[in-house]
Backbone bond lengths (Angstrom), bond angles and torsions (degrees), N, CA, C in turn:
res aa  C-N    CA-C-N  psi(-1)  N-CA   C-N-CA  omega(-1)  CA-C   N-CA-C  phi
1 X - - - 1.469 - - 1.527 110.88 -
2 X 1.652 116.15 -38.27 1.267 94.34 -174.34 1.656 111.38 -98.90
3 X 1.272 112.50 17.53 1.637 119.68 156.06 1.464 102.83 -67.62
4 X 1.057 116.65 -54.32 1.666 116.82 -158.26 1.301 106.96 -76.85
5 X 1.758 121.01 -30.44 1.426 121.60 156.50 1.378 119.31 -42.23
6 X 1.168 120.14 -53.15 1.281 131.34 -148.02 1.711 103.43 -97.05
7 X 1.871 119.70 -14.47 1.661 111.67 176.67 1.988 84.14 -104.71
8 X 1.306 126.63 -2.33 1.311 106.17 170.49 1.744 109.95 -78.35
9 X 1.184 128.35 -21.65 1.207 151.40 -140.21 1.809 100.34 -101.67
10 X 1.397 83.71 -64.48 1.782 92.89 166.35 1.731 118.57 -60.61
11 X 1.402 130.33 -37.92 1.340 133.35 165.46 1.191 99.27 -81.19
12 X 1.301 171.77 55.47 1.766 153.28 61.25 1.305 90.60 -47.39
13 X 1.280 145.74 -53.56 2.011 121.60 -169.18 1.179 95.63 -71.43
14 X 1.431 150.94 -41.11 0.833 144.47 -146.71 1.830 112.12 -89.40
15 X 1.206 108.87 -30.03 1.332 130.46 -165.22 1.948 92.04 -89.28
16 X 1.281 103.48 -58.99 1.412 116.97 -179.46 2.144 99.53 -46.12
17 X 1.389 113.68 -67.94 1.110 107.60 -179.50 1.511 125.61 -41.04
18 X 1.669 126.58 -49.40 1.130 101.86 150.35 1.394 139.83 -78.04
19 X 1.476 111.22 -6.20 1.832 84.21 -165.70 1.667 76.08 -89.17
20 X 0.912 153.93 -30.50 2.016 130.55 172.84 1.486 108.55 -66.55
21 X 1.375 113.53 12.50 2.167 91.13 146.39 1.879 89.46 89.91
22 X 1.389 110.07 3.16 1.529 97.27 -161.57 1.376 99.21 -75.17
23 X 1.434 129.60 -30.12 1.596 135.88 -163.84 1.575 109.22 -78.89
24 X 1.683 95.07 -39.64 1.486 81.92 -165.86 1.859 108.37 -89.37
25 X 1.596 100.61 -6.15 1.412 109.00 163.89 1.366 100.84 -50.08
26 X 1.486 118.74 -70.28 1.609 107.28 -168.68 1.730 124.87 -51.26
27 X 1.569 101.15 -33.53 1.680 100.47 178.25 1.432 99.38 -58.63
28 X 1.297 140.20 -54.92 1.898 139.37 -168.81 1.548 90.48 -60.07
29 X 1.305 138.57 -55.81 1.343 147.44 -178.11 1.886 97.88 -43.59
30 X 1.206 105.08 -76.97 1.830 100.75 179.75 1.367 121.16 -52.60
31 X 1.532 127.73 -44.70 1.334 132.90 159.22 2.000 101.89 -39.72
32 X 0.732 100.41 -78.53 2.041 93.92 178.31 1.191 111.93 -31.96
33 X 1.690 122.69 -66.42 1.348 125.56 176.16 1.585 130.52 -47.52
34 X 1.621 110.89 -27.04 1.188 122.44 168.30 2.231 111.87 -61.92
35 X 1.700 84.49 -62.32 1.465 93.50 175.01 1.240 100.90 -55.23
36 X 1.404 165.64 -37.83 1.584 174.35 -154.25 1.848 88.08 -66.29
37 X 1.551 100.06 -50.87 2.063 108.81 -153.81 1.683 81.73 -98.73
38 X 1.063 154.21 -34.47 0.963 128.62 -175.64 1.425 113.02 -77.69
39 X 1.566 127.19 -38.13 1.507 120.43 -174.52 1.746 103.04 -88.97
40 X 1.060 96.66 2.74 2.170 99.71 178.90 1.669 84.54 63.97
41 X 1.237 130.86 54.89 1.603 123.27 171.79 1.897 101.69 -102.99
42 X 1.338 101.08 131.88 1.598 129.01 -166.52 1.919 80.99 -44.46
43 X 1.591 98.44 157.29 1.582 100.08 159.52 1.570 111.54 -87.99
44 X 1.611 103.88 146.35 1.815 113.59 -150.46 1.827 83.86 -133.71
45 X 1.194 114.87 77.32 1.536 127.36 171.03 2.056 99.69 -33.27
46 X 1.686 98.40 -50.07 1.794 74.52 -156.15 1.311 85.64 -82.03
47 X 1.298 126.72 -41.56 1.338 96.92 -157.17 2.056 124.96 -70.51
48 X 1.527 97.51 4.54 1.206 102.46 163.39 1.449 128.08 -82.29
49 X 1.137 112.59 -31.91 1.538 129.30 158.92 1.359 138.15 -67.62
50 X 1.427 93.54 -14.17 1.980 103.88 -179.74 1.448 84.52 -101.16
51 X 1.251 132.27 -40.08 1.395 113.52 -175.34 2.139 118.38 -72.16
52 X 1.120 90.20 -34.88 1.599 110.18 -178.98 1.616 91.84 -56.51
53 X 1.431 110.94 -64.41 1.636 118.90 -177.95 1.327 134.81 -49.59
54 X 1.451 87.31 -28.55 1.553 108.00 -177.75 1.713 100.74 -94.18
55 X 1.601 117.40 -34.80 1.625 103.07 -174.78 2.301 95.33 -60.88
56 X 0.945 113.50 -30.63 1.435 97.14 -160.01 1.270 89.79 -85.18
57 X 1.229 138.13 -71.76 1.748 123.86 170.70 1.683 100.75 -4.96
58 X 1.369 122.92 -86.82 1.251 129.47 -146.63 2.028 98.79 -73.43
59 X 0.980 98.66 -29.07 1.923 68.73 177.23 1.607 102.42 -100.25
60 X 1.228 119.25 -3.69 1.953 96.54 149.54 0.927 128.02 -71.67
61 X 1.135 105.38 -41.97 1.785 116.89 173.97 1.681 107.39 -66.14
62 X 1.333 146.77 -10.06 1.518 150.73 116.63 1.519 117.77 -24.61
63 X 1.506 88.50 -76.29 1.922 103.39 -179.39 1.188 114.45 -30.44
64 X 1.521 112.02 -78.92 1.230 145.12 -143.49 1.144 107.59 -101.01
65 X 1.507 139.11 -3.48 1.088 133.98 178.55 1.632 112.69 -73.43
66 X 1.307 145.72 6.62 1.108 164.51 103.95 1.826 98.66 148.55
67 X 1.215 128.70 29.21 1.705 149.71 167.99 1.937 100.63 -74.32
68 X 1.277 109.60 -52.97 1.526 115.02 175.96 1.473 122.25 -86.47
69 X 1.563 133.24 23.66 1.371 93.70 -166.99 1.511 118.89 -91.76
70 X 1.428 113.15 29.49 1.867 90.71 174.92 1.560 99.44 -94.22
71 X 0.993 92.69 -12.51 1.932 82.40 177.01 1.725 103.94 -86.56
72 X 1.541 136.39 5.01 1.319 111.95 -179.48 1.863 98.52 -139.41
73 X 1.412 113.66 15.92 1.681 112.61 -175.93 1.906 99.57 -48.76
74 X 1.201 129.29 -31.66 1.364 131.71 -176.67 1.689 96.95 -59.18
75 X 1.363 132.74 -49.02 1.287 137.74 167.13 1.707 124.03 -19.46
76 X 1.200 91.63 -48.60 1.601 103.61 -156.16 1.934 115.69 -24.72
77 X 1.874 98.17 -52.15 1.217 117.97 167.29 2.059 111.76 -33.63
78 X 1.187 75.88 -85.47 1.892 85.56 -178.05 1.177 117.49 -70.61
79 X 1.296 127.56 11.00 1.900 129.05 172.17 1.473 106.43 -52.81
80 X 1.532 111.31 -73.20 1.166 105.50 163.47 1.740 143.57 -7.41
81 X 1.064 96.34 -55.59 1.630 124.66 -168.21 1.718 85.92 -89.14
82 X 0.859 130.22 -63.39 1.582 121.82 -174.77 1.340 97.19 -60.73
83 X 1.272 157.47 -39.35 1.396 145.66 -159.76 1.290 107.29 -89.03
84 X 1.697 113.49 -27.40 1.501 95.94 171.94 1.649 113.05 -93.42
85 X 1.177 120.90 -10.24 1.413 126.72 168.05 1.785 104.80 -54.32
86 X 1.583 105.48 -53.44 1.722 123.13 -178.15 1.334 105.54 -45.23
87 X 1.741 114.77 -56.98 1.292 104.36 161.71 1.431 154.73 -57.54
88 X 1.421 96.12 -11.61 1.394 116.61 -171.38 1.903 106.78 -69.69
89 X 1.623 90.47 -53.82 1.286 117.50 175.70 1.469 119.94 -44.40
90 X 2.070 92.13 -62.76 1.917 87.86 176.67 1.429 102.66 -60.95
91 X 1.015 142.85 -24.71 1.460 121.92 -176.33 1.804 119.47 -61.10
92 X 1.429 94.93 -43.48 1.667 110.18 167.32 1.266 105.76 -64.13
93 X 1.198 125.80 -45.31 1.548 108.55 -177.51 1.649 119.22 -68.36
94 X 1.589 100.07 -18.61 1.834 110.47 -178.38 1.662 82.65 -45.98
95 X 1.609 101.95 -72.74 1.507 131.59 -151.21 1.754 91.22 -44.70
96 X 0.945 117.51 -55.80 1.614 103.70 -155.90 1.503 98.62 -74.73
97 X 1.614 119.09 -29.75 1.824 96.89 177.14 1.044 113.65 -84.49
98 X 1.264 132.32 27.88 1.464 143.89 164.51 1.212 103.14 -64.13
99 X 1.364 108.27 -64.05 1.164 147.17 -168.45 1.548 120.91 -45.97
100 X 1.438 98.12 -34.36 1.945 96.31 -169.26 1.003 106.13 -123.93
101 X 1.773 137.38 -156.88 0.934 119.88 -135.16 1.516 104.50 -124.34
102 X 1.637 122.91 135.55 1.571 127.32 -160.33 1.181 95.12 -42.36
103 X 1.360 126.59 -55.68 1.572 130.46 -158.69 1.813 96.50 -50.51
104 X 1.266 117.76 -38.77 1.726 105.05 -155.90 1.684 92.17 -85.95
105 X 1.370 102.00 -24.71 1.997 99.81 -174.30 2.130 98.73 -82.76
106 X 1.284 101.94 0.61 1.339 93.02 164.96 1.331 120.71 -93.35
107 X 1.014 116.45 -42.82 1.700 136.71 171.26 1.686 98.38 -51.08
108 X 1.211 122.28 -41.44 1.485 110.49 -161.37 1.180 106.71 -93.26
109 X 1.805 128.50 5.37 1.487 130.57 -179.85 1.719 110.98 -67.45
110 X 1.403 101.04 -29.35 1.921 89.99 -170.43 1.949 99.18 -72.67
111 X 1.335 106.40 -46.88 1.510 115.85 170.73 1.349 130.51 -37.35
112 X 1.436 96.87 -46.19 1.280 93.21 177.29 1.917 117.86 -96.86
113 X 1.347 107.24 -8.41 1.646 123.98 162.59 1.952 99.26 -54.30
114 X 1.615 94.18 -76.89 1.739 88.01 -170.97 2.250 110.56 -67.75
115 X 0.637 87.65 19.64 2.022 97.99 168.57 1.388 101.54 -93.83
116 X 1.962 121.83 -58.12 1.299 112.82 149.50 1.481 154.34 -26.18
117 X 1.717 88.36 -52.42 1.234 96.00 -165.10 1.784 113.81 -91.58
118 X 1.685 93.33 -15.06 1.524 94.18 156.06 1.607 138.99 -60.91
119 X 1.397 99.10 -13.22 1.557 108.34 165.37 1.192 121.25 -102.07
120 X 1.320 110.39 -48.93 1.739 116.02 -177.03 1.225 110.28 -60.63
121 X 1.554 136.16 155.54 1.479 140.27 -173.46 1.753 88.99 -108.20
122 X 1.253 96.16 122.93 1.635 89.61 176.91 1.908 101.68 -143.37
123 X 1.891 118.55 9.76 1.110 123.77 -168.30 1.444 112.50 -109.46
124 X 0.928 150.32 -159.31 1.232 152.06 155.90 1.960 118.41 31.55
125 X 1.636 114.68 48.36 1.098 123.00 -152.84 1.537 120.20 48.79
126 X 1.329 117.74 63.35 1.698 149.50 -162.06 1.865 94.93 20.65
127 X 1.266 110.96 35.77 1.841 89.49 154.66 1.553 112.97 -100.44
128 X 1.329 118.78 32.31 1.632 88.92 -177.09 1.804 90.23 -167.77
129 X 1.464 100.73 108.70 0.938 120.08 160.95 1.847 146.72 -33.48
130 X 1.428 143.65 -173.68 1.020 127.48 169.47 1.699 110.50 -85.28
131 X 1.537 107.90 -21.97 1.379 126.16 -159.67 1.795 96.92 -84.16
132 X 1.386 113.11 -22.42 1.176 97.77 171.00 1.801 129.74 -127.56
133 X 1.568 91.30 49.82 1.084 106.98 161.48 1.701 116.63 -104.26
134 X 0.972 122.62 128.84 1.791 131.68 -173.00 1.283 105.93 -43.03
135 X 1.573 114.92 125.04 1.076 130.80 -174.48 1.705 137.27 61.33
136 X 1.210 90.81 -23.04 1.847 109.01 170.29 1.044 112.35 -35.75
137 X 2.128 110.20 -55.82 1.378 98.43 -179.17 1.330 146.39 -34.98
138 X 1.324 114.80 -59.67 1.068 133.49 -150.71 1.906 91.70 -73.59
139 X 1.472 98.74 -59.22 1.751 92.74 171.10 1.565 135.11 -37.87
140 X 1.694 97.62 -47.48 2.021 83.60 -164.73 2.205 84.16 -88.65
141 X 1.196 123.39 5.42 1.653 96.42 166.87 1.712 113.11 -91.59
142 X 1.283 85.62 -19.40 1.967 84.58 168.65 1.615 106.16 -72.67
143 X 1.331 115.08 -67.52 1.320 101.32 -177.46 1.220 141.85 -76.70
144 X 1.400 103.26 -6.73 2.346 111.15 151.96 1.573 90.77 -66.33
145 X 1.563 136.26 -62.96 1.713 100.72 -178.83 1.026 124.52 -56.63
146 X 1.802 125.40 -38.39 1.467 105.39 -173.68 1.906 105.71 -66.66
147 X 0.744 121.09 -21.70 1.333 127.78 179.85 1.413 127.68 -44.58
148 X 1.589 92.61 -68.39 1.334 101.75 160.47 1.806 142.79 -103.85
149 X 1.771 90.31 17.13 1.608 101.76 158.34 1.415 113.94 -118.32
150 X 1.302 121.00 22.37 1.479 128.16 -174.47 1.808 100.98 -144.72
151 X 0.751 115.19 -72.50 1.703 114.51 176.24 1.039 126.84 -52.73
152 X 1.541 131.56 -44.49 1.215 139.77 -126.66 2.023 83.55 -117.41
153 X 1.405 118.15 -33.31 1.430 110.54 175.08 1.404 121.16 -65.92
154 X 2.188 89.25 -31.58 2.035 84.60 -154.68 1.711 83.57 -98.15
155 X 1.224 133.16 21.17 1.664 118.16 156.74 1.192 94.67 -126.03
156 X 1.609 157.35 22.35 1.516 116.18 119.06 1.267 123.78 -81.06
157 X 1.291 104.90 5.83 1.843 109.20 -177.82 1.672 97.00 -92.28
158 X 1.226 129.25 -11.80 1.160 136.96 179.02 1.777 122.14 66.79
159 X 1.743 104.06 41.96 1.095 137.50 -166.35 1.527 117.27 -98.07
160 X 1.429 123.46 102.76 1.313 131.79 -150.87 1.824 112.17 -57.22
161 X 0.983 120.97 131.59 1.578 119.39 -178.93 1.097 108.37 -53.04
162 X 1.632 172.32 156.35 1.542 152.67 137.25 1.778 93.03 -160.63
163 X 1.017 109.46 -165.47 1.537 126.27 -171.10 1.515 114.44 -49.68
164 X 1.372 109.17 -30.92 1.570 108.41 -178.16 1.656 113.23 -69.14
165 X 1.433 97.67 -69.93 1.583 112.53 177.80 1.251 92.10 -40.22
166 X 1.198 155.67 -91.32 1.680 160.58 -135.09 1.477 86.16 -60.82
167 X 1.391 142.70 -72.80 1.271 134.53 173.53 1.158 112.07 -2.77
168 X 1.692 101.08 -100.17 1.473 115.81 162.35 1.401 122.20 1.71
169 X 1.750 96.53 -83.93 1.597 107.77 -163.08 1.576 118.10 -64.49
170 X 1.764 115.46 -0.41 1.275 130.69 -165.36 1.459 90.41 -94.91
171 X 1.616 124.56 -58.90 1.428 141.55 -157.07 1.823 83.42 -62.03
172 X 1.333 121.28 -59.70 1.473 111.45 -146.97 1.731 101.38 -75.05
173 X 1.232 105.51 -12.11 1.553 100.84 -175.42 1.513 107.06 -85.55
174 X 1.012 120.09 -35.96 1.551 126.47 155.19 1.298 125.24 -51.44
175 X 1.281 120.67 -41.90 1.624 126.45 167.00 1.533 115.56 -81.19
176 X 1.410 116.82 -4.25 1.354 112.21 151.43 1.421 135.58 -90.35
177 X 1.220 92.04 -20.14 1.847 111.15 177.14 1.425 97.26 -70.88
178 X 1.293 122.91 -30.82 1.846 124.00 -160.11 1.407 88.08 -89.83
179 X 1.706 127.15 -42.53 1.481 127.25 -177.56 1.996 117.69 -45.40
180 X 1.277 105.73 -42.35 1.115 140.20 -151.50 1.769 86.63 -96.41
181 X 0.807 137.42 -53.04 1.563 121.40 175.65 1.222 146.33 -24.64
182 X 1.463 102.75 -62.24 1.410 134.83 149.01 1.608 121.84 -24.98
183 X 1.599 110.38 -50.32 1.586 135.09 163.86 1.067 113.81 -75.93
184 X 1.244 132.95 -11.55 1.194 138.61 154.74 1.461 139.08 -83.28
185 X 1.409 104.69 -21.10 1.486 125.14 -178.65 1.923 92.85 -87.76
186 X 1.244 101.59 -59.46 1.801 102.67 -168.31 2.060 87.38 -51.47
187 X 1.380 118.63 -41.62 1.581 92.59 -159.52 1.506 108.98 -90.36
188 X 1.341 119.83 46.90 1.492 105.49 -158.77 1.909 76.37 -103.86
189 X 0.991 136.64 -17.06 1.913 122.99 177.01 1.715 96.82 -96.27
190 X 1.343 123.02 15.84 1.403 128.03 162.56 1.237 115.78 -85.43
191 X 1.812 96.45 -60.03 1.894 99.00 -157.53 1.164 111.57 -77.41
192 X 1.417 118.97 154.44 0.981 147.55 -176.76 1.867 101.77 -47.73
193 X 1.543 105.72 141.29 1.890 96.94 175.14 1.653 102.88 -43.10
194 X 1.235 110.80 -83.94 1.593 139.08 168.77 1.678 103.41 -3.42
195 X 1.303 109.32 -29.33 2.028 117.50 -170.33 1.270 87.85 -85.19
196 X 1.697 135.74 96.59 1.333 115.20 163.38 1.718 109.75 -95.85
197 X 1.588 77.90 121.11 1.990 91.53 -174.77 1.328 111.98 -79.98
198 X 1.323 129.87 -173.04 1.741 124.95 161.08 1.322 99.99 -57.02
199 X 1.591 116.50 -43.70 1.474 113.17 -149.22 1.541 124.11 -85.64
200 X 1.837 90.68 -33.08 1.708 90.93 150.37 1.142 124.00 -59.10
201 X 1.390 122.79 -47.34 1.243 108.62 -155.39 1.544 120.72 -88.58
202 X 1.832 127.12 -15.77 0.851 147.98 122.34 1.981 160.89 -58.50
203 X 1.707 79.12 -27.46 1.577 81.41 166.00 1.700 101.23 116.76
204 X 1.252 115.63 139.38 1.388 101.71 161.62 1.199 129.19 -49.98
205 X 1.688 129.83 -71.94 1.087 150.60 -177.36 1.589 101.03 -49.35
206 X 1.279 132.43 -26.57 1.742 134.24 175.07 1.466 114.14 -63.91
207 X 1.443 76.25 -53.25 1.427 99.66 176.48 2.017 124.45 -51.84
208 X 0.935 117.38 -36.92 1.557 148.41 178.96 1.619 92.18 -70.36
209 X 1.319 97.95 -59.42 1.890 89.35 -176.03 1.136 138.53 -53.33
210 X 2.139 93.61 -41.64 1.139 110.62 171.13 1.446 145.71 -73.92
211 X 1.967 96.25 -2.68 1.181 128.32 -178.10 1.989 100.65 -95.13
212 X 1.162 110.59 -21.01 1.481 108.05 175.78 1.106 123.71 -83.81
213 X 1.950 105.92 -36.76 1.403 101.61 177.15 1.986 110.87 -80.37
214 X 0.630 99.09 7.04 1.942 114.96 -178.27 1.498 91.74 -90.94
215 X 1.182 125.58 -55.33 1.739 133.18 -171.30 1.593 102.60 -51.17
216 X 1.515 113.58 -54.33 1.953 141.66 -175.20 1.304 78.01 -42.07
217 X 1.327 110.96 -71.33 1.863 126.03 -144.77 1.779 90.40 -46.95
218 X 1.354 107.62 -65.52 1.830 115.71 171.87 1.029 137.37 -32.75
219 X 1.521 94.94 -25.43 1.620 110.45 -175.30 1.844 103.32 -80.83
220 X 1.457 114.89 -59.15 1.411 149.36 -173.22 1.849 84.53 -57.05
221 X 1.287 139.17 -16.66 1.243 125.78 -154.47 1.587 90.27 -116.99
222 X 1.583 118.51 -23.10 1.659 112.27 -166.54 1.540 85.25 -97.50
223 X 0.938 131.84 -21.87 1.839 109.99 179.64 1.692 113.70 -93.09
224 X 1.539 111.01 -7.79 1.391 112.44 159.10 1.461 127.88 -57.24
225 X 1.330 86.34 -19.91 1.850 100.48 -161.75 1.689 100.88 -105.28
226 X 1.563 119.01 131.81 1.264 123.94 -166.30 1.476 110.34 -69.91
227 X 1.369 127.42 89.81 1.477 112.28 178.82 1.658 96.88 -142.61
228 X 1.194 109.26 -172.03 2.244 114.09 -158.25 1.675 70.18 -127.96
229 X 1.692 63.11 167.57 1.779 97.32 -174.80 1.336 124.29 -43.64
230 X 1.617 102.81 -46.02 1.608 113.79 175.72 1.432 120.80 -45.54
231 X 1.336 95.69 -21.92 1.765 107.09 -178.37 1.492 112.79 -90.51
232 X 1.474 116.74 -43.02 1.624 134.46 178.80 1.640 116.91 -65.56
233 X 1.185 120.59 -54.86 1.719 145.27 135.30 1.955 95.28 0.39
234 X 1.047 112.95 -82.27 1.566 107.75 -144.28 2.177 88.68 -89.51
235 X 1.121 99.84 -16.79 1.575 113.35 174.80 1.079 114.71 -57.83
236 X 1.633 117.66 -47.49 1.714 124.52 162.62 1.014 77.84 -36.36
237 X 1.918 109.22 -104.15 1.384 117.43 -96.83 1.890 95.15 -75.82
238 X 1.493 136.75 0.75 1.100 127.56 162.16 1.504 115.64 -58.22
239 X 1.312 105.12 -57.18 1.777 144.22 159.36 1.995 91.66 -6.41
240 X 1.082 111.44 -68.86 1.263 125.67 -168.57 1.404 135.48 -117.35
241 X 1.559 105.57 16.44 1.449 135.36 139.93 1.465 106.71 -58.60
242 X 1.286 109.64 -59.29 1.375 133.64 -172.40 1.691 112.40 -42.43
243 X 1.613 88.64 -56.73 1.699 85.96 -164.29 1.631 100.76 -89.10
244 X 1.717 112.31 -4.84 1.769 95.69 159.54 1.399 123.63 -66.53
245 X 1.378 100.28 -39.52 1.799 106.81 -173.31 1.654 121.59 -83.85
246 X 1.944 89.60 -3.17 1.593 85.11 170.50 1.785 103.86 -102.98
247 X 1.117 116.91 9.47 1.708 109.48 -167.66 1.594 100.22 -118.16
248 X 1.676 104.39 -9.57 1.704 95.34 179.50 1.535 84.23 -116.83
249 X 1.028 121.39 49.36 1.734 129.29 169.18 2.219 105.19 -93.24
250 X 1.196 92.31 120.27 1.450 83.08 166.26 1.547 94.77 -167.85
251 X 1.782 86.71 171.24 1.731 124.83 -157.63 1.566 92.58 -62.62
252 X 1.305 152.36 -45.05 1.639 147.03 137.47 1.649 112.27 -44.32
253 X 1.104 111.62 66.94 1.650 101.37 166.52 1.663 117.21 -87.33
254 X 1.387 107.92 171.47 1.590 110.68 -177.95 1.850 81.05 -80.90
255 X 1.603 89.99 -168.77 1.426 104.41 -164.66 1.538 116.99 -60.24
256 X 1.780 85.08 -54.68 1.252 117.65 -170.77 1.747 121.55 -96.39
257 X 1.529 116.55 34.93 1.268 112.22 -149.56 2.045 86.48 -83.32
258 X 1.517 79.01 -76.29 1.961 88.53 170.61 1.532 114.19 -42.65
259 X 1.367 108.21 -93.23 0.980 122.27 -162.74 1.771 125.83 -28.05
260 X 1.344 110.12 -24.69 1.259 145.97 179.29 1.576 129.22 -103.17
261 X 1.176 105.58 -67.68 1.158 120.91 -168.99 1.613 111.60 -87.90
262 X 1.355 121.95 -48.46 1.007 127.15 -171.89 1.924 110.82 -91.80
263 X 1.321 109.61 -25.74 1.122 104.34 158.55 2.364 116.67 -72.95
264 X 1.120 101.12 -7.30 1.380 96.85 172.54 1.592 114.57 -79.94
265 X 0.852 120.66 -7.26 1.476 110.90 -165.45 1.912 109.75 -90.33
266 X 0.952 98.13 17.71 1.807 96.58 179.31 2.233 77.20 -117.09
267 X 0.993 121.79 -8.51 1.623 112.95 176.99 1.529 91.40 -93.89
268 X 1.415 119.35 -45.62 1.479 104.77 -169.83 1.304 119.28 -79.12
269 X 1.691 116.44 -14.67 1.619 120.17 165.04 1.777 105.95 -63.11
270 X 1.186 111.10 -46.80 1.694 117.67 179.64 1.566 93.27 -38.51
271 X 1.322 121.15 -79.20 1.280 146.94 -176.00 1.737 118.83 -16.14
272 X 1.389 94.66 -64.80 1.297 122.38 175.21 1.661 92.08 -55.83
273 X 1.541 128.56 -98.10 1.271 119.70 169.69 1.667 130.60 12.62
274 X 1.164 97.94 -83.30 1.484 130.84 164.06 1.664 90.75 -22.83
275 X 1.540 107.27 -93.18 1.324 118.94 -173.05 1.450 121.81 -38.85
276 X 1.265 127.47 -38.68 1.438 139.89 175.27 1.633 114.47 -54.88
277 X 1.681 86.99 -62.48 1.549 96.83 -178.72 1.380 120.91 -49.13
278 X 1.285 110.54 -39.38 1.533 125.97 -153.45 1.511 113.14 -103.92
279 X 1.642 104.52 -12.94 1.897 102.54 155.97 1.088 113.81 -136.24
C-alpha cells in the first residue's frame, strides 16, 4: 500500500510538472543555453530566468486561458494550484525584467504581443484567435522561441546581427516546427475541423516527410555556421534523436510521448553539449 501511495504521489508531481509549463520551460531554457555555447555569450542569470519565468507564465496563460479546454477537462482539480504557481512565476519574471536591459525588454515586446494574441480572440468580431487561423500556429510558436532563445541573448550580450545569428535563428525555427509535429499528429482526432494542421491538411506520413526535409534544411544550416567538432558531435546525435521521435510519431501516441519525451530533446541536446565540452 505504501508503494502505490508513494508512485500515485510521484505521478501528481509528475503530471503537475508538465501540465504547469515546467518541462517545456526547461526545453526554451536549453535552447538559450545552447545559443549561450554557441555564441561563447557570458552566463546572464536574469536574463535566463525572466525568460524561463516568462516561458511558464506565457504557455499557461495559452492553456488555460479557456481557447483549449478539451485537451485539459482532467485539470479542473489542479487549475487552481497551477494559476497560483502562474502567478508566482509572473511575479519572478516582473523581478528578473527589472533586472536587464530596456533594449532586450524592447526587442521582446512583438514576442510577447503575438504569445497574447495567440490566446485572446481579437479576429473575426474577437471570436477567433491567432491559434486558429490555418497554419499560423505552428509558425509564430517557432518563431517567439527562436526569438527569444536566439535574439533576445545575442542583443543583450550586445552581439551584432549578420549571417551567423540569422543562421542560428533560421536553424532553431526549423527545429521547432519539426518539435511541434509530433503534437500535432497525436492532436489531429482533437482539433477542431476549422484547426487546419499540417497533418490534416496533408496527411500523417506527408507530414513526416515534410518534417525531414525541414531537419536536411538544419543540417545544411549547422555546417554553414563556423563551429569545431565539439559542437557538430553532440549536433548529430540530437540531429537524429529528432528524426527517430519524429518518424515513430503517430495519431495513437503513449501518454507521455510529446509532451515529455519529445519536448526533452532540446534538454538532451544541452546535455550532450555539456558532456562534450567538459570531457
Amino acid at each position: 500500500m505504501h508503494y502505490f501511495c508513494k508512485m500515485r504521489f510521484l505521478k501528481i508531481v509528475f503530471d503537475f510538472y508538465l501540465n504547469a509549463s515546467i518541462h517545456v520551460a526547461f526545453a526554451v531554457f536549453a535552447f538559450l543555453k545552447i545559443t549561450e555555447i554557441y555564441f561563447d555569450l557570458p552566463f546572464n542569470q536574469n536574463l535566463d530566468y525572466f525568460i524561463f519565468f516568462g516561458t511558464i507564465t506565457g504557455y499557461n496563460f495559452v492553456k488555460y486561458a479557456g481557447v483549449a479546454k478539451l485537451h485539459h477537462r482532467s485539470l479542473t482539480d489542479s487549475l487552481k494550484v497551477i494559476q497560483v504557481f502562474s502567478l508566482i512565476c509572473f511575479l519572478l519574471m516582473c523581478y528578473y525584467a527589472y533586472q536587464i536591459k530596456i533594449e532586450t525588454l524592447i526587442i521582446s515586446i512583438p514576442f510577447n504581443i503575438l504569445t497574447i494574441l495567440y490566446a485572446v480572440p481579437f479576429l473575426s468580431g474577437l471570436s477567433k484567435n491567432l491559434r486558429q487561423i490555418s497554419y499560423l500556429k505552428i509558425i509564430i510558436v517557432a518563431f517567439v522561441w527562436a526569438g527569444f532563445t536566439v535574439l533576445l541573448p545575442l542583443v543583450d550580450a550586445e552581439v551584432s546581427v549578420d549571417v551567423n545569428p540569422i543562421i542560428i535563428f533560421l536553424q532553431r525555427f526549423l527545429f521547432v516546427v519539426v518539435l511541434i509535429l509530433p503534437f500535432d499528429i497525436r492532436d489531429v482526432k482533437y482539433d477542431a475541423i476549422s484547426l487546419q494542421t499540417i497533418p490534416k491538411k496533408i496527411g500523417v506520413n506527408q507530414t513526416k516527410r515534410l518534417g525531414l526535409l525541414l531537419l536536411i534544411l538544419s543540417l545544411i544550416l549547422e555546417y554553414l555556421f563556423p563551429s569545431s567538432s565539439r559542437l557538430n558531435t553532440p549536433f548529430m546525435l540530437f540531429f537524429f534523436l529528432v528524426i527517430i521521435f519524429l518518424m515513430r510519431s503517430k495519431i495513437e501516441q503513449r501518454k507521455y510521448y510529446s509532451s515529455f519525451w519529445v519536448e526533452s530533446l532540446p534538454i538532451i541536446w544541452w546535455l550532450f553539449l555539456l558532456g562534450f565540452l567538459n570531457f
